[in-house]
GUZANU-638246 format. One record per residue (C-alpha): residue number from 1; residue in three letters; x, y, z. Coordinates in steps of 0.05 Angstrom, whole numbers. Layout:
<sites>
+-----+-----+--------+--------+--------+
|   k |   r |      u |      v |      w |
+-----+-----+--------+--------+--------+
| NUM | ALA |      X |      Y |      Z |
...
+-----+-----+--------+--------+--------+
</sites>
This chain:
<sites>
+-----+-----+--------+--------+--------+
|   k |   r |      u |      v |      w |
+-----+-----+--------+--------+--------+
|   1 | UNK |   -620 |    582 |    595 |
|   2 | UNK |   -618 |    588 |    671 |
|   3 | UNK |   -653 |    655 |    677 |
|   4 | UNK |   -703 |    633 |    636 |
|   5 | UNK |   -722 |    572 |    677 |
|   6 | UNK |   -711 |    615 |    739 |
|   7 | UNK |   -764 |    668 |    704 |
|   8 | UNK |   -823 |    618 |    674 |
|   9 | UNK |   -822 |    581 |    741 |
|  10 | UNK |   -825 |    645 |    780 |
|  11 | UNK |   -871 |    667 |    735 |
|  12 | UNK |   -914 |    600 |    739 |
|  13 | UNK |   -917 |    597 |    812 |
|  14 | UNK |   -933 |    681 |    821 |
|  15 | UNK |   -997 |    658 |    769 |
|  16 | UNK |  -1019 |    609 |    816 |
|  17 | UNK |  -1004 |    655 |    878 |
|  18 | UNK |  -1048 |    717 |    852 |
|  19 | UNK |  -1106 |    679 |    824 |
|  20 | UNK |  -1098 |    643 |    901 |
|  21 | UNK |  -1109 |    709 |    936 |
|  22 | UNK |  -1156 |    737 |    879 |
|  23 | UNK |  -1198 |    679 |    893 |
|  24 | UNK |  -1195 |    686 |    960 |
|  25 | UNK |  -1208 |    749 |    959 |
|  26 | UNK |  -1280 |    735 |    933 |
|  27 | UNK |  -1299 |    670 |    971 |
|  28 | UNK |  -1253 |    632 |   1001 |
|  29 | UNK |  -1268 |    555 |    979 |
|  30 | UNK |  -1303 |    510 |   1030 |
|  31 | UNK |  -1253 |    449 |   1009 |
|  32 | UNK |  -1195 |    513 |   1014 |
|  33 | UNK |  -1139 |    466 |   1022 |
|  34 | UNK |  -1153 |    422 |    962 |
|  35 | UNK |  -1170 |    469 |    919 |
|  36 | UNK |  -1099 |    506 |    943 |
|  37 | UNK |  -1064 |    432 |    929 |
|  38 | UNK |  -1106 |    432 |    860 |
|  39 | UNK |  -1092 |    511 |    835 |
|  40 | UNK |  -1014 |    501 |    851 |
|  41 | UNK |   -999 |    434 |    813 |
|  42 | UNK |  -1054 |    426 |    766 |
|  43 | UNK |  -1011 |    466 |    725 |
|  44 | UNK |   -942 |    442 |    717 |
|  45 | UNK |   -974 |    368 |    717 |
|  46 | UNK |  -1012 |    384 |    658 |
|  47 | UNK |   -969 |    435 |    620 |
|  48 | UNK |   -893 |    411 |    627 |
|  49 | UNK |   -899 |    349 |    591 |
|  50 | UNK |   -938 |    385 |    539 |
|  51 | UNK |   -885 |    429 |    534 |
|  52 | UNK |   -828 |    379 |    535 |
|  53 | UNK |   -863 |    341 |    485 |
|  54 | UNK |   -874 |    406 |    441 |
|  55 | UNK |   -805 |    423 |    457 |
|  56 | UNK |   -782 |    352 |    435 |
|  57 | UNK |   -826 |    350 |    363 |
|  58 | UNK |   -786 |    416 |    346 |
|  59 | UNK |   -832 |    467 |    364 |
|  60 | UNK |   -808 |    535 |    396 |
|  61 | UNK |   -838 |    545 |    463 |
|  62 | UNK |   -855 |    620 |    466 |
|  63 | UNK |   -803 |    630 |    537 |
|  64 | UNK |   -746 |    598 |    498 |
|  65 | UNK |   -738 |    533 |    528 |
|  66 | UNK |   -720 |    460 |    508 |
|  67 | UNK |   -758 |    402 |    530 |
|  68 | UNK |   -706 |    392 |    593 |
|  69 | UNK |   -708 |    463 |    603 |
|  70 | UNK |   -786 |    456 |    607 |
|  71 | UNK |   -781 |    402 |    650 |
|  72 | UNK |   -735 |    438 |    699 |
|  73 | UNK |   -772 |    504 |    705 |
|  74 | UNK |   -839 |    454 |    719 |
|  75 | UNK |   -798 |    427 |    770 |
|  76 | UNK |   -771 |    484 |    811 |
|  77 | UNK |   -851 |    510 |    800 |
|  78 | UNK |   -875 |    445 |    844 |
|  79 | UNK |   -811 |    454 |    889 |
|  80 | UNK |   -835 |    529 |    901 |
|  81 | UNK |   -914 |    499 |    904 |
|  82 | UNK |   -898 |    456 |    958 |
|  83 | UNK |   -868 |    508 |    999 |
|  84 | UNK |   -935 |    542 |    999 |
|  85 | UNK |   -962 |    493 |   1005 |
|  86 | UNK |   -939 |    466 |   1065 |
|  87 | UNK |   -943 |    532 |   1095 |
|  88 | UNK |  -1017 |    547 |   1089 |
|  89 | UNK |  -1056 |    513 |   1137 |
|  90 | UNK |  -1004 |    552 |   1183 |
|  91 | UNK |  -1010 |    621 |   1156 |
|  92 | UNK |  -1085 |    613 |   1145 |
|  93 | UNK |  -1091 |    592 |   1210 |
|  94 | UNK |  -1101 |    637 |   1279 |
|  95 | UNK |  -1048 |    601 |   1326 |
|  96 | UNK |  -1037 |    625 |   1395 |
|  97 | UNK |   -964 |    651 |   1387 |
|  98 | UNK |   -995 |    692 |   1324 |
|  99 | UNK |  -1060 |    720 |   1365 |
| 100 | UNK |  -1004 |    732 |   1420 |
| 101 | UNK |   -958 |    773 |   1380 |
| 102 | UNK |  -1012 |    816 |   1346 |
| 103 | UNK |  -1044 |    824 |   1413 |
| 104 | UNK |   -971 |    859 |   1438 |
| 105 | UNK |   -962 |    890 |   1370 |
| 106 | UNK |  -1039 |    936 |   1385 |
| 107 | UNK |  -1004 |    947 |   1448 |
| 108 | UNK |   -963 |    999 |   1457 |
| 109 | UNK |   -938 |   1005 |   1526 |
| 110 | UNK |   -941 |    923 |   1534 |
| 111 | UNK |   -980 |    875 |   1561 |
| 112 | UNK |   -985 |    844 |   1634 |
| 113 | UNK |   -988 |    769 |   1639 |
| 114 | UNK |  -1056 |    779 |   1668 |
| 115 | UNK |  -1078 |    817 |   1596 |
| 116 | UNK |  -1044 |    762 |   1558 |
| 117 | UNK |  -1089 |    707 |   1603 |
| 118 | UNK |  -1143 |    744 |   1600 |
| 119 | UNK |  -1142 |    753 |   1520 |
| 120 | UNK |  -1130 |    682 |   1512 |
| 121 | UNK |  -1189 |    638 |   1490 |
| 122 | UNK |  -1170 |    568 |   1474 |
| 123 | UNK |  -1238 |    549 |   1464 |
| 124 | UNK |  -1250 |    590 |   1408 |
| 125 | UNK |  -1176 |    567 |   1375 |
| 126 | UNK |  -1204 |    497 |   1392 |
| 127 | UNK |  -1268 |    513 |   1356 |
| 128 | UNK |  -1237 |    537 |   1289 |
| 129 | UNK |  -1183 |    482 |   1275 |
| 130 | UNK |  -1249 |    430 |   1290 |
| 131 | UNK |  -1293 |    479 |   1238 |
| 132 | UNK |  -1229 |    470 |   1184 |
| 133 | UNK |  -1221 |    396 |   1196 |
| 134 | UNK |  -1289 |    382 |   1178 |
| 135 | UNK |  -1292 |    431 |   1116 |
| 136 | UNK |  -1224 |    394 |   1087 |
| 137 | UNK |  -1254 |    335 |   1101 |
| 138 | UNK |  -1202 |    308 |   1147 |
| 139 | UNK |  -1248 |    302 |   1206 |
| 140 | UNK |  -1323 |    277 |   1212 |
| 141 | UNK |  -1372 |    284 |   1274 |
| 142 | UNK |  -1396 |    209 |   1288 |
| 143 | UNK |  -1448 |    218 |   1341 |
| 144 | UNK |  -1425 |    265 |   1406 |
| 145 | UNK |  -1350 |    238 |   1390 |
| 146 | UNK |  -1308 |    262 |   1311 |
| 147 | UNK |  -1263 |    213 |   1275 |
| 148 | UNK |  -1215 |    217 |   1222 |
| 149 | UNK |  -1242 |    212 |   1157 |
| 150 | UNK |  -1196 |    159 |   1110 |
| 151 | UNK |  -1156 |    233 |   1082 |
| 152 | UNK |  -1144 |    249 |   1147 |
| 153 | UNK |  -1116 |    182 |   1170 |
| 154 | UNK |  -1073 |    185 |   1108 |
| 155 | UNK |  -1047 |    260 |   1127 |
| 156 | UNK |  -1039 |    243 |   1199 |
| 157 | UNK |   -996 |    183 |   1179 |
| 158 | UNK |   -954 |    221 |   1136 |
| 159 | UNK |   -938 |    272 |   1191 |
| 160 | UNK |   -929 |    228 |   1243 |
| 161 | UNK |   -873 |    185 |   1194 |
| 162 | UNK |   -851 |    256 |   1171 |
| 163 | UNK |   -835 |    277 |   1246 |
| 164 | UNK |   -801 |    211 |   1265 |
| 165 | UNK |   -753 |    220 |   1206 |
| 166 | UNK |   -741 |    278 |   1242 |
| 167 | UNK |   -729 |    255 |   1301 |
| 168 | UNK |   -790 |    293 |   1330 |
| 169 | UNK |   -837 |    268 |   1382 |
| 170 | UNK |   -909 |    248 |   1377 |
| 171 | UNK |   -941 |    312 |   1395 |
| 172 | UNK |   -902 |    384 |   1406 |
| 173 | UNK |   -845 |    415 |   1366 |
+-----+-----+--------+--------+--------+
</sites>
């Protein structure tokens, strides 16, 4: 029973992760982080009580599970969703450690300090978060100034609690 709520959840969340990069692959989404939130638990918010209630009327679900069984694989799925995630907006991201390392990494023979300053623009980092903000909504222009948006108050609030629970400060790592 435990493989096979190891393999439908594995098999649920790999589903989600190739039509992610398929769809990608064609356009990505201007609302990209929603519709990432949306594509990876959509699913086992719709289908595992369907299946646990299948399960529970007697009918054999086709991967050989019960209704708990159903109800544990969906859960490991959203466990293994909210990895991802959590880790997008960093991997989809261009940070500065991450344009440094692939900077060294084309580099054969190293790089000076002066190259690394000299490759650096924080301007156009700058530029790209602000362009993401505002297509996820999370940040509007209001006149010359921008402003949080009522999702992005909600999501900076939940960081900021997130990083005091661990013991983090304000702003850094």
């Amino acid at each position: 029973m435990w493989a096979s709520i190891f393999l439908t959840a594995l098999l649920a969340f790999t589903t989600c992760l190739v039509a992610h990069i398929a769809w990608w692959r064609v356009r990505r989404p201007r609302h990209d982080i929603a519709v990432v939130i949306t594509l990876f638990l959509a699913p086992p918010v719709l289908l595992v009580p369907l299946a646990a209630a299948l399960a529970l009327a007697g009918v054999a679900l086709p991967v050989g599970l019960d209704g708990g069984g159903a109800v544990a694989a969906g859960l490991l799925d959203v466990a293994l969703s909210c990895a991802y995630i959590q880790s997008y907006p960093a991997a989809q991201a261009m940070s500065p450690s991450l344009a440094l390392m692939l900077a060294l990494g084309s580099a054969p023979d190293g790089l000076s300090r002066e190259d690394i300053l000299a490759r650096g623009d924080s301007g156009v980092l700058v530029q790209t978060r602000i362009e993401d903000l505002e297509a996820n909504a999370l940040i509007e222009r209001q006149g010359d100034r921008f402003a949080l948006t009522w999702v992005g108050r909600g999501l900076a609030r939940f960081f900021a609690g997130y990083r005091r629970a661990l013991g983090l400060y304000r702003t850094g790592g």
